[in-house]
Residue frames as qw, qx, qy, qz and C-alpha x, y, z in Angstrom:
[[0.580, -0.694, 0.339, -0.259, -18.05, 1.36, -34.53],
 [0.486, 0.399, -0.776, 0.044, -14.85, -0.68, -34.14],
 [0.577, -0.138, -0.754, 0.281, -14.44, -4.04, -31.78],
 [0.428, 0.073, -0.533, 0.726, -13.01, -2.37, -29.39],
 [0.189, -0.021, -0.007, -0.982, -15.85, 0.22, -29.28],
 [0.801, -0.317, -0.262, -0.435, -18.89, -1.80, -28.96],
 [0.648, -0.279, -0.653, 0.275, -16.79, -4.24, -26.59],
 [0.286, 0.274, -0.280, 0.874, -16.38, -0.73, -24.57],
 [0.501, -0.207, -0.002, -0.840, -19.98, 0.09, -24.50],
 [0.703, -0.178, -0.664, -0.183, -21.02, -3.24, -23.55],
 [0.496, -0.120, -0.581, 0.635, -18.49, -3.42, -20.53],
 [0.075, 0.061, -0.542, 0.835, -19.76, -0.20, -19.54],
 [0.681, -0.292, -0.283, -0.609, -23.62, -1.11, -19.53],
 [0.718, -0.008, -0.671, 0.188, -21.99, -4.45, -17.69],
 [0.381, 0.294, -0.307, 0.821, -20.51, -2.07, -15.20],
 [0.428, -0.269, 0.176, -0.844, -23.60, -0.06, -14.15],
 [0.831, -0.070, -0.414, -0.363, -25.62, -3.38, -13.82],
 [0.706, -0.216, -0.593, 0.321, -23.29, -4.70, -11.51],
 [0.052, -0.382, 0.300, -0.873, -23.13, -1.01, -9.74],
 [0.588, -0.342, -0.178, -0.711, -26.91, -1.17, -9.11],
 [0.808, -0.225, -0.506, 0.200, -26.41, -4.76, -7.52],
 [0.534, -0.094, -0.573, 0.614, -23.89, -3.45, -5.41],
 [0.149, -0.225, 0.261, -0.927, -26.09, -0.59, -3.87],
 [0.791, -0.453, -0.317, -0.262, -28.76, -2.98, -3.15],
 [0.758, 0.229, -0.502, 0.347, -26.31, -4.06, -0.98],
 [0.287, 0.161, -0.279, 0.902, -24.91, -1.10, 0.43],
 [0.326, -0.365, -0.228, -0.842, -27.99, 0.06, 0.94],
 [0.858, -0.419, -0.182, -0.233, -29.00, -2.59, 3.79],
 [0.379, -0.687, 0.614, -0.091, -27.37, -4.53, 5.91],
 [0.787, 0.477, -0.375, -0.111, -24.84, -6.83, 5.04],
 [0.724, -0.560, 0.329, 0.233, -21.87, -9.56, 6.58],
 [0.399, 0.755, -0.518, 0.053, -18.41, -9.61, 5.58],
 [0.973, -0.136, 0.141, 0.119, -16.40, -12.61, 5.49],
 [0.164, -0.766, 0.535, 0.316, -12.27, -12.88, 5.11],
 [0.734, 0.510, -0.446, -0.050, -10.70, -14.51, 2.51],
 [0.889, -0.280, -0.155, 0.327, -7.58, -16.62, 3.15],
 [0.417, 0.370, -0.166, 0.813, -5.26, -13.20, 2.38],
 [0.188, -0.395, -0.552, 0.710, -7.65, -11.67, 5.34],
 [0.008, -0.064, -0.301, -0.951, -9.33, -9.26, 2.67],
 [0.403, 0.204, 0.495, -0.742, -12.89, -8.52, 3.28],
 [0.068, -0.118, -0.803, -0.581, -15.41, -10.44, 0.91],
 [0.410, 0.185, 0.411, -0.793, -19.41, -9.41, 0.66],
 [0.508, 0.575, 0.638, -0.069, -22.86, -10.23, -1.24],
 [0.274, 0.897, 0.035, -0.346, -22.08, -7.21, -3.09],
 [0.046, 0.553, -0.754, -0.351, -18.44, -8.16, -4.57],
 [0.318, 0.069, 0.945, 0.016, -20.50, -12.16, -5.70],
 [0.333, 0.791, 0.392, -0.333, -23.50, -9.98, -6.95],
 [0.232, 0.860, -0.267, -0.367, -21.12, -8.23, -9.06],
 [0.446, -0.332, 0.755, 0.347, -18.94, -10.86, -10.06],
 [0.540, 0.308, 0.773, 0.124, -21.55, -13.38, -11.20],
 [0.349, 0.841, 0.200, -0.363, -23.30, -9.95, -13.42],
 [0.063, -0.822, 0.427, 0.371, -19.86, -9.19, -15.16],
 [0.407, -0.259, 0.869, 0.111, -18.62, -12.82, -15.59],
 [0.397, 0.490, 0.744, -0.219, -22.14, -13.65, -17.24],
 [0.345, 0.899, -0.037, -0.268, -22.18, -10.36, -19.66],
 [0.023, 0.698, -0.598, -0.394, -18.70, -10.67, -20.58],
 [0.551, -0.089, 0.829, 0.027, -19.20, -15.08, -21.38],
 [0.609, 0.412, 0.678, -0.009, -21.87, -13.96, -23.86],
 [0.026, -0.817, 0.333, 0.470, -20.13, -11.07, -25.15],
 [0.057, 0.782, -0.620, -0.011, -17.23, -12.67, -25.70],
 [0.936, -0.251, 0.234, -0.075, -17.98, -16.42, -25.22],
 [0.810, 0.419, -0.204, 0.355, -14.35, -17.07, -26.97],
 [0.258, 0.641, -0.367, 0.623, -12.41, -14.56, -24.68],
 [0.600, -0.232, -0.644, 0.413, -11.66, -16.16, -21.40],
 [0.287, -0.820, -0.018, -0.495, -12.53, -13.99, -18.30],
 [0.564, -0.034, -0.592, 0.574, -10.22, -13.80, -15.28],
 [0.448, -0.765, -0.136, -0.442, -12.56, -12.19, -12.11],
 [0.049, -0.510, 0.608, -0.607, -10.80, -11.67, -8.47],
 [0.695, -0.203, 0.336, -0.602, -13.37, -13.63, -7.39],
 [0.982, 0.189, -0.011, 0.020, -12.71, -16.83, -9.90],
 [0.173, 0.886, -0.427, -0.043, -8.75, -16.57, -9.48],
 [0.712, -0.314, 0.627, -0.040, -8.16, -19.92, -9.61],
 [0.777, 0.627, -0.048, -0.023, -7.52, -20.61, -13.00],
 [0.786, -0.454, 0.253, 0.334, -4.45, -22.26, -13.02],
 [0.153, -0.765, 0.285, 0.556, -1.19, -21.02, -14.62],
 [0.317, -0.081, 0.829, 0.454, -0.75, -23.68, -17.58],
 [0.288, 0.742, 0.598, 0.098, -4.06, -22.13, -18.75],
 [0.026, -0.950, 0.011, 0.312, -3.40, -18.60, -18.51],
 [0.476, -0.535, 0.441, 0.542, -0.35, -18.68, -19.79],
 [0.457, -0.022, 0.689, 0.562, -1.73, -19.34, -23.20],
 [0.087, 0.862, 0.498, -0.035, -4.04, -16.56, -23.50],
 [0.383, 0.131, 0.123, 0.906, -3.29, -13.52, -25.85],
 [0.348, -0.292, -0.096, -0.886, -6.56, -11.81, -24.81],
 [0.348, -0.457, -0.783, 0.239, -8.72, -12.01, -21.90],
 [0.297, -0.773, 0.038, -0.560, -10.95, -9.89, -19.73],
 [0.411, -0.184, -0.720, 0.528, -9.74, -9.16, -16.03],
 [0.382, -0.740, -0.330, -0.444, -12.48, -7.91, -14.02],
 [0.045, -0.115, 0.604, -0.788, -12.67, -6.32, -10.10],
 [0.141, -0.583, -0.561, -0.570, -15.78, -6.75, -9.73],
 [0.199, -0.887, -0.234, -0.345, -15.57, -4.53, -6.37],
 [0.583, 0.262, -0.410, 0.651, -12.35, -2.68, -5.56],
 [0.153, 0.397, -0.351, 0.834, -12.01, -1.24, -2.58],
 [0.575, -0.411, -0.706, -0.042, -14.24, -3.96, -0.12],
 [0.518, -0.376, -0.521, 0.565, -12.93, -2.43, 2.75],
 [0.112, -0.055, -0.087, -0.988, -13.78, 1.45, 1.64],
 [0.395, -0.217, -0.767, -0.457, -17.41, -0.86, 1.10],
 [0.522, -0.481, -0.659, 0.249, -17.71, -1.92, 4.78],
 [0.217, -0.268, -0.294, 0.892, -16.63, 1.50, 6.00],
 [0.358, 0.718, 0.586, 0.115, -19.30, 3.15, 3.58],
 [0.209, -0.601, 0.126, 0.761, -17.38, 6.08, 2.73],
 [0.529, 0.770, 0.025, -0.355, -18.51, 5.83, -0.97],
 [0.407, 0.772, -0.411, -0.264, -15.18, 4.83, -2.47],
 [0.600, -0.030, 0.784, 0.156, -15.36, 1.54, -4.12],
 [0.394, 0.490, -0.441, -0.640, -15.21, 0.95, -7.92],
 [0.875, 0.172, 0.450, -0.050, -16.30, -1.65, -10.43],
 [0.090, -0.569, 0.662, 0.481, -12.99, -2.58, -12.83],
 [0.913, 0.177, 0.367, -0.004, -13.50, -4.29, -16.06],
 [0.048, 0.739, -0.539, -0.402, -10.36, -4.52, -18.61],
 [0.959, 0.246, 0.143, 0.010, -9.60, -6.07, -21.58],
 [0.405, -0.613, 0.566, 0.373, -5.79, -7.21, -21.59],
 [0.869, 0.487, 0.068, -0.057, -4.47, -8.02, -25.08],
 [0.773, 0.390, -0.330, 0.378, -0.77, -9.17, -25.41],
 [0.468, -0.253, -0.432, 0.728, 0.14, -8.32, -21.67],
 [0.013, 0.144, 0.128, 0.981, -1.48, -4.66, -22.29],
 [0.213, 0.502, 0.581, -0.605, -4.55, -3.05, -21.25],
 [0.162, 0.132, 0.427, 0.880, -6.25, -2.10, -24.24],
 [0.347, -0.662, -0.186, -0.637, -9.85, -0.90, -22.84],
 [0.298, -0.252, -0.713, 0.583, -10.81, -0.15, -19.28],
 [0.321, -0.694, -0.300, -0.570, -14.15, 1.01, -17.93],
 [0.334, -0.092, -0.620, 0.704, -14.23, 2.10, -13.96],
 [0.207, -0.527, -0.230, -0.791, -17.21, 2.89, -11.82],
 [0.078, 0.028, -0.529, 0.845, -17.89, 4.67, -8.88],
 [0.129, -0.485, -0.823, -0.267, -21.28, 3.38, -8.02],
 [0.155, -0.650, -0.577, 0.469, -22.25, 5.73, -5.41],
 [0.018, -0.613, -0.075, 0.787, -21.59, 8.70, -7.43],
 [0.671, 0.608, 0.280, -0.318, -22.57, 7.28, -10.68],
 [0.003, 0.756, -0.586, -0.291, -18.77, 8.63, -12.24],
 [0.894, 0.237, 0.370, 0.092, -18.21, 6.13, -14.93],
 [0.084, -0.762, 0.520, 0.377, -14.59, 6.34, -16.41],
 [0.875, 0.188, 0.412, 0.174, -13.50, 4.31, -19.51],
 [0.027, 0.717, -0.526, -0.458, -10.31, 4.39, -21.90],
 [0.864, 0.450, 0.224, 0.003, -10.48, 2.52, -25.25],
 [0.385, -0.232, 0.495, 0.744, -6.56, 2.20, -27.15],
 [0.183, 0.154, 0.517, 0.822, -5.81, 4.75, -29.74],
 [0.147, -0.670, -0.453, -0.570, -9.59, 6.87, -28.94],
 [0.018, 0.563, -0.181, 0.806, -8.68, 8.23, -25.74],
 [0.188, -0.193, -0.850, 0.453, -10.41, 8.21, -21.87],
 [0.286, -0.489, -0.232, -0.791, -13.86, 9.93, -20.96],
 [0.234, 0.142, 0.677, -0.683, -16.09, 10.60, -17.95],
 [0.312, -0.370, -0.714, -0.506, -19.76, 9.52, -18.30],
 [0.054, 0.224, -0.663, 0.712, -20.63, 11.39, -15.23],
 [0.599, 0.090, 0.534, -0.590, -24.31, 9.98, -14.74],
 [0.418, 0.133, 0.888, 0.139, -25.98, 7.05, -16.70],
 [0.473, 0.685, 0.554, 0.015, -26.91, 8.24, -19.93],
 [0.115, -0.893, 0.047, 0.432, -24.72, 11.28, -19.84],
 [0.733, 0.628, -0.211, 0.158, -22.47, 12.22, -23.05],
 [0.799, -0.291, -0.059, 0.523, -18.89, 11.09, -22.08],
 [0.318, 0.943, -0.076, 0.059, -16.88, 13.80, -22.19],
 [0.846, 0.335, -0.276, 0.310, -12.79, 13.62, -22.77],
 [0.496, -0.815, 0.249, 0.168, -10.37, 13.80, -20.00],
 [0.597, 0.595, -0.233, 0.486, -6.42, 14.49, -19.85],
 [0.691, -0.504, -0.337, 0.394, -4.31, 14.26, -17.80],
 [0.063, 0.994, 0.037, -0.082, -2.35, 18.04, -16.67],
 [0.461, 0.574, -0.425, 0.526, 1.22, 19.58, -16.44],
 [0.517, -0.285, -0.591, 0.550, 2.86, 19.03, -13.07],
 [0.345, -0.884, -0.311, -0.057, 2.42, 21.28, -10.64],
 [0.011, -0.766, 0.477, -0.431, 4.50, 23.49, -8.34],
 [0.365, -0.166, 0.781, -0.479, 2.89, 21.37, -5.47],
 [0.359, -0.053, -0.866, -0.344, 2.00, 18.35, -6.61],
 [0.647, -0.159, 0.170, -0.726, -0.77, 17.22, -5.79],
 [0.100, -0.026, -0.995, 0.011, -0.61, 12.76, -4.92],
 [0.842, -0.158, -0.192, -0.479, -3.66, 10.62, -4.74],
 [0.243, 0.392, -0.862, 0.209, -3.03, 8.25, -1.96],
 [0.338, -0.120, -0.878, -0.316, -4.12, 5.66, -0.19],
 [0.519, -0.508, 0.058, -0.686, -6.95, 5.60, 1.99],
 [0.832, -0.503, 0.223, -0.068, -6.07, 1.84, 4.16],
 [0.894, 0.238, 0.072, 0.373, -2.40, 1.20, 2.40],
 [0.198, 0.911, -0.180, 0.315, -0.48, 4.30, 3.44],
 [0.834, -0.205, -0.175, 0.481, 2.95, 3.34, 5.22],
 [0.320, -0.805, 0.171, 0.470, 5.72, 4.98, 7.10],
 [0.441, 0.016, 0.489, 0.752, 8.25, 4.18, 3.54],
 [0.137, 0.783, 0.443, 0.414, 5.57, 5.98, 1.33],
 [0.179, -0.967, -0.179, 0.013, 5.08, 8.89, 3.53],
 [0.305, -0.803, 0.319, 0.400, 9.35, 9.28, 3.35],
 [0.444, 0.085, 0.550, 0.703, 9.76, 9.02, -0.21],
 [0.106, 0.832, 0.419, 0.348, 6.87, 11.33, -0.92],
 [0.123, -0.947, -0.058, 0.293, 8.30, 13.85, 1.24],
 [0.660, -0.146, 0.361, 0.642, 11.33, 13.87, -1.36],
 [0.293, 0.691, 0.442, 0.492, 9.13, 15.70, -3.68],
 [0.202, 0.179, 0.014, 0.963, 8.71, 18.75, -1.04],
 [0.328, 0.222, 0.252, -0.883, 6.26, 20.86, -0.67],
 [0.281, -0.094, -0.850, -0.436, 3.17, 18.59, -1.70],
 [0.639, -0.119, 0.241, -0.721, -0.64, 18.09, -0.85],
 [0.054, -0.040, -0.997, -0.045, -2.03, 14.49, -0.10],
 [0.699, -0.001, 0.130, -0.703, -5.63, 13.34, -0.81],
 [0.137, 0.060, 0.988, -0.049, -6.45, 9.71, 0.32],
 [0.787, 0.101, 0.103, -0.600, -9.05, 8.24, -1.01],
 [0.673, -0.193, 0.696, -0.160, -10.08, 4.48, -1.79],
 [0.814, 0.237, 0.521, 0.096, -9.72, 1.86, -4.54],
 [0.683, 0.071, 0.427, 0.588, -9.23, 2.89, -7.97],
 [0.024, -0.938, -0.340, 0.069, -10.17, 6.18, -7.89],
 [0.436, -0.647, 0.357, 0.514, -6.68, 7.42, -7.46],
 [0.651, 0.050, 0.601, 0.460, -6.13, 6.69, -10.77],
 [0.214, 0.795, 0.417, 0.385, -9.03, 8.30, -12.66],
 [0.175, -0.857, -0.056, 0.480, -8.02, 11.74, -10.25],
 [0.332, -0.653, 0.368, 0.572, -5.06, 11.67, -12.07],
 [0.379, 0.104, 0.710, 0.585, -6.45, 11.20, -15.30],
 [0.225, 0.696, 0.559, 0.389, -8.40, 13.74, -15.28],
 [0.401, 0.622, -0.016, 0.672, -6.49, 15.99, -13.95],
 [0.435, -0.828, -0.167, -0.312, -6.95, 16.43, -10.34],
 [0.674, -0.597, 0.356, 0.249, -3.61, 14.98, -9.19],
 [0.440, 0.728, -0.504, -0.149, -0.59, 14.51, -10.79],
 [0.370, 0.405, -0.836, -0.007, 0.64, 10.90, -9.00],
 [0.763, -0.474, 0.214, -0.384, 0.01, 8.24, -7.03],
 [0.240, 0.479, -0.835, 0.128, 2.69, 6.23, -5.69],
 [0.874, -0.188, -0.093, -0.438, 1.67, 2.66, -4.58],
 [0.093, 0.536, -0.728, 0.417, 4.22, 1.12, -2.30],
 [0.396, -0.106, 0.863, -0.295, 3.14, -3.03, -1.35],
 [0.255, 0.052, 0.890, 0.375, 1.43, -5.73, -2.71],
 [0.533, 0.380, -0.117, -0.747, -1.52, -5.25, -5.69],
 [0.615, 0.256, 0.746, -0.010, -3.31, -7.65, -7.78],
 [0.297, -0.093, 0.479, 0.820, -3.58, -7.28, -11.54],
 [0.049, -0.767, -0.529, -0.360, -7.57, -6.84, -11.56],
 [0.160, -0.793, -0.468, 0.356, -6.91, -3.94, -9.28],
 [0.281, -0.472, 0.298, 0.781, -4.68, -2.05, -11.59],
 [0.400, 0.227, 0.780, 0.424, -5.58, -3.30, -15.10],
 [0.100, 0.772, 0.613, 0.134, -8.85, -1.21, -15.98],
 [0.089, -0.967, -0.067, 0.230, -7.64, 2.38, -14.60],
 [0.427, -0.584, 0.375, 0.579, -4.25, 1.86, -16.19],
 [0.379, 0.461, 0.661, 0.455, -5.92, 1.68, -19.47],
 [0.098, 0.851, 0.495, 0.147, -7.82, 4.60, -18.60],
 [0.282, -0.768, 0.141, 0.557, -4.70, 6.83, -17.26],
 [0.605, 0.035, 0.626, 0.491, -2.83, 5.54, -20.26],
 [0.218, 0.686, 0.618, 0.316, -5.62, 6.97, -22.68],
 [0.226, -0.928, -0.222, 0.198, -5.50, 10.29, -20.79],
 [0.543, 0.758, -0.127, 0.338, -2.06, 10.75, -21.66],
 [0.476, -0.784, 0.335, -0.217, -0.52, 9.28, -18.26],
 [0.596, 0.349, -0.718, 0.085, 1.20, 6.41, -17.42],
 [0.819, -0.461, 0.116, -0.322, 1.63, 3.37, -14.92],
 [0.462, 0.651, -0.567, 0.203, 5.18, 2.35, -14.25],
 [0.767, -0.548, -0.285, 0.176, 7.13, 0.27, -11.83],
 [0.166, -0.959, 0.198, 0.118, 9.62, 1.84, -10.12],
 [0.471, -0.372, 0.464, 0.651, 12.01, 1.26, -12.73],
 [0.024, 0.502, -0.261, -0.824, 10.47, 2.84, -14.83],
 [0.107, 0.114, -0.785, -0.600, 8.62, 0.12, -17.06],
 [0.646, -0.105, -0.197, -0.730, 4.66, 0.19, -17.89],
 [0.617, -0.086, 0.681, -0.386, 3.10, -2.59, -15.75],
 [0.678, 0.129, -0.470, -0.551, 1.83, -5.78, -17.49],
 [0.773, -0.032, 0.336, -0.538, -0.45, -8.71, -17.43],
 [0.990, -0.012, 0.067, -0.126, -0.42, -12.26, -17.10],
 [0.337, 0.805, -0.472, 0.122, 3.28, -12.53, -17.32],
 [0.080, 0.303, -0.822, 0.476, 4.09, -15.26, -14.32],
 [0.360, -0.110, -0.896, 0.237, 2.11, -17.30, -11.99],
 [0.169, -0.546, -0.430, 0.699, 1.89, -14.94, -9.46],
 [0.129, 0.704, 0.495, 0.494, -0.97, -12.05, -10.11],
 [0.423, -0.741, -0.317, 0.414, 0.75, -9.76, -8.03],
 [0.519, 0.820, 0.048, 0.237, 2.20, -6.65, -9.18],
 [0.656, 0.188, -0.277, 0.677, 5.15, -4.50, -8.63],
 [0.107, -0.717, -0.256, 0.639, 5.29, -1.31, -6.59],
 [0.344, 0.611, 0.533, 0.474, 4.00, 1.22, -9.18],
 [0.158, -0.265, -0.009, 0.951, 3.88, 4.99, -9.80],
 [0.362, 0.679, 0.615, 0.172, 0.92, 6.41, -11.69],
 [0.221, -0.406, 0.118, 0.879, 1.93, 9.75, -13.11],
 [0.416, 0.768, 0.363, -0.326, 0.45, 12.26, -15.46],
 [0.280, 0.908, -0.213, -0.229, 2.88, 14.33, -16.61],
 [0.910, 0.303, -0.011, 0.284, 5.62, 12.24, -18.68],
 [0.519, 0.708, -0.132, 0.460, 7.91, 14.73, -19.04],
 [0.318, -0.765, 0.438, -0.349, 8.71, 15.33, -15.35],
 [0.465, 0.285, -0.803, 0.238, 11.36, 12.75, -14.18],
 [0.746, -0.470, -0.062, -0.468, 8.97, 11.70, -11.05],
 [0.940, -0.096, -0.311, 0.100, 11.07, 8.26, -10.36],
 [0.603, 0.157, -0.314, 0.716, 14.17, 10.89, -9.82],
 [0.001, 0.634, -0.148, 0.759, 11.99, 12.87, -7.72],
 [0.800, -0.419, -0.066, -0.424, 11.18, 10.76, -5.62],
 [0.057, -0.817, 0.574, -0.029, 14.80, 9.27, -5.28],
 [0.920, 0.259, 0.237, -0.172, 14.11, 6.10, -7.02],
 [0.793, 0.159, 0.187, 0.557, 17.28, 7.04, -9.59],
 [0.313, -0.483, 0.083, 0.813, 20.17, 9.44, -9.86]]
C-alpha cells in the first residue's frame, strides 16, 4: 500500500467518525449561530472539526492541517507549505439546518497547489466518495462496503447540470440556458461534484464566491473520475496560492472533450 493509500484509508475512517458525530446532532435539536460572513455555524460542524483536526495531527503530525473552522492561520505561514490537509468538516451548514440530507464531510490532501487525495461523505446516506492521484475515484456506498470505481460519462444530448440548491442566481440561470435544451437538479454542498463523477450529470457551473475547503476534496475526486474543475478560463483550480482562500467562478465538467466554456458563451 502506497502513502497516499493508507493516508486515503485513514481520512476515510476520519470521515465516517466525524459523520456519526454529526448525526448525533442532526438527530436532536440543535442552535445555529452566524459567523462574521453570516454563514450558519453548529455543534455538528465543531464536533466534526475537532474529530478530523485530531486524526489528521496524529496521522500526519508533520503535515499542517488547514480546517474552515481554524482559518486563521495567517498567510506568512501558509505560504510556505508544499503539503497540507484542507478539511470541510461540514459543507453545506445551511442544507444541515434545513435537514434535507445534503451536507458532506470534505477532507483533501493538497500537495504543490493540487489536490492529490479527496474523500467526501454524505452522512445521512452513508455514500462515501474518495479519489487518490494516479488510482482513480470510488464509491464506498455503506461503511464497510467494497468501493467500487466510478467515471465520469460522455455528454449528453441534454445535459444534465448539478446545481445549486441556496446559490442559484439570475446570471447562472442565463448562461445555462446557452446550452439549450437542458435538465437542472439542485442539490446541496458537495454533492454536485461526486453526481458528476459518477456519472449522473455532466456539469456544474458555480457562479460567486467559494472557499478552497469547499472545492478541494471533490475536485480530487472528479479529477480521478476522469473530469475536471476549471475556472472560467479554462485553468484547473488551485490551492493556497494568495492570501485570500476564495476561489474563482468554476465549471466542473465531465466530459473533456466537449468545449463546455464555448457552450456556455464564456469564449468564441
Amino acid at each position: 500500500m502506497s502513502t497516499l493509500e493508507r493516508f486515503a484509508l485513514e481520512a476515510r475512517r476520519l470521515a465516517r467518525r466525524a459523520g456519526a458525530a454529526i448525526l448525533e446532532v442532526y438527530a436532536g435539536s440543535f442552535a445555529v449561530e452566524h459567523k462574521a460572513d453570516d454563514s450558519p455555524l453548529t455543534a455538528a460542524d465543531m464536533a466534526s472539526h475537532r474529530i478530523i483536526v485530531a486524526g489528521l495531527q496524529a496521522l500526519t503530525p508533520d503535515i499542517p492541517v488547514l480546517s474552515e473552522e481554524s482559518k486563521h492561520i495567517d498567510w506568512n505561514t501558509r505560504r510556505a507549505w508544499d503539503r497540507y490537509w484542507l478539511v470541510d468538516p461540514l459543507d453545506g451548514t445551511r442544507e444541515f439546518v434545513k435537514r434535507n440530507g445534503e451536507f458532506t464531510v470534505n477532507i483533501a490532501l493538497i500537495e504543490n497547489h493540487a489536490p492529490v487525495l479527496g474523500v467526501v461523505l454524505v452522512p445521512v446516506t452513508g455514500a462515501l466518495y474518495f479519489g487518490v492521484a494516479g488510482d482513480g475515484a470510488f464509491l464506498e456506498s455503506a461503511p464497510g462496503a467494497l468501493p467500487q470505481p466510478i467515471a465520469t460519462r460522455a455528454a449528453t444530448t441534454v445535459p444534465v447540470v448539478a446545481g445549486s440548491r441556496s446559490h442559484g442566481n439570475e446570471r447562472q440561470t442565463a448562461m445555462l440556458s446557452k446550452l439549450g435544451r437542458h435538465t437542472l437538479m439542485s442539490v446541496g454542498s458537495s454533492i454536485k461534484f461526486c453526481m458528476v463523477a459518477r456519472g449522473d450529470a455532466d456539469l456544474y457551473l458555480r457562479l460567486g464566491p467559494t472557499s478552497e475547503w469547499d472545492t478541494a476534496a471533490a475536485q480530487c475526486v472528479l479529477e480521478q473520475a476522469g473530469g475536471a474543475v476549471v475556472d472560467l478560463h479554462g485553468n484547473a483550480l488551485r490551492y493556497n496560492t494568495a492570501e485570500s482562500l476564495l476561489n474563482p467562478e468554476f465549471l466542473a465538467l465531465g466530459d473533456g472533450s466537449v468545449d463546455w466554456l464555448a457552450r456556455l458563451g464564456l469564449r468564441a
